[in-house]
C-alpha positions, 0 to 999 in steps of 0.5 A: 202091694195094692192090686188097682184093676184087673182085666178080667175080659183077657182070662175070657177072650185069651189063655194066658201065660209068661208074666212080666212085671213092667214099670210104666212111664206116666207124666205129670198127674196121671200117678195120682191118678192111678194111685187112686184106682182111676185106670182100666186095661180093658181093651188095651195091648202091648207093641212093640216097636223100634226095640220098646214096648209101648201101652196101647188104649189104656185108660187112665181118668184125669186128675180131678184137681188138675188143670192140664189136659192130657190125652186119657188113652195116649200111648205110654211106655212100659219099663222092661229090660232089653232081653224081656222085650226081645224074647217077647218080640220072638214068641209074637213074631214066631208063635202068633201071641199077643201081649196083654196087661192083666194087672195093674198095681202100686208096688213101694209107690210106683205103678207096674203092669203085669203083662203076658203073652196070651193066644186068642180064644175061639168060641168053643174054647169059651164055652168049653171053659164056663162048661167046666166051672159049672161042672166044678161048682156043681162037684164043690156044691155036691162036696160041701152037703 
């Protein structure tokens, strides 16, 4: 498994929980492309609509030696079994989640997404949480001499 990207702003701005692993539907040279590492989740979500999930704002940079021109944030389609998607659906209909990417990877030569439910932050929960870790580094710095 060779780990492409990681959305570091979902831990920042979101608690994150439930992953799924997802397929995600690409056309023409956009495998070449991710397989090279040329992909970023950074503001990108998870709909879901009509019963599918589909990738929003993602982008994955052209093909270099390629001569079609394809939209680099176009909306694809995630692979998920149709129970995944429904339970999905209820916990953002019922609970206030949302669905974001925080991985994506090349598995056996195919491109997955990790996905998960995350529920938004507010600021005092951000400052609370790098209150923590410098706590914690000074507890590690205080252990280690």
């Amino acid at each position: 498994m060779k780990i492409l990207t990681n959305n570091k702003k979902a831990y920042h701005d979101f608690f994150v929980s439930d992953f799924l692993e997802a397929g995600i539907e690409l056309k023409g040279c956009e495998i070449k492309s991710v397989s090279q590492g040329k992909i970023s989740l950074s503001d990108s979500y998870v709909n879901i609509k009509e019963g599918q999930a589909y990738l929003k704002n993602c982008y994955i940079a052209p093909y270099e030696n390629s001569q079609s021109e394809r939209e680099s944030k176009r909306t694809r389609k995630l692979l998920l079994h149709k129970e995944e998607i429904l339970k999905l659906e209820r916990k953002v209909k019922e609970k206030g989640f949302s669905i974001i990417p925080t991985k994506a990877y090349m598995d056996k030569g195919k491109a997955k997404i990790e996905i998960a439910l995350a529920k938004g932050k507010k600021l005092y929960d951000k400052r609370q949480v790098l209150k923590d870790k410098a706590i914690q580094r000074e507890i590690d710095r205080a252990l280690k001499n």
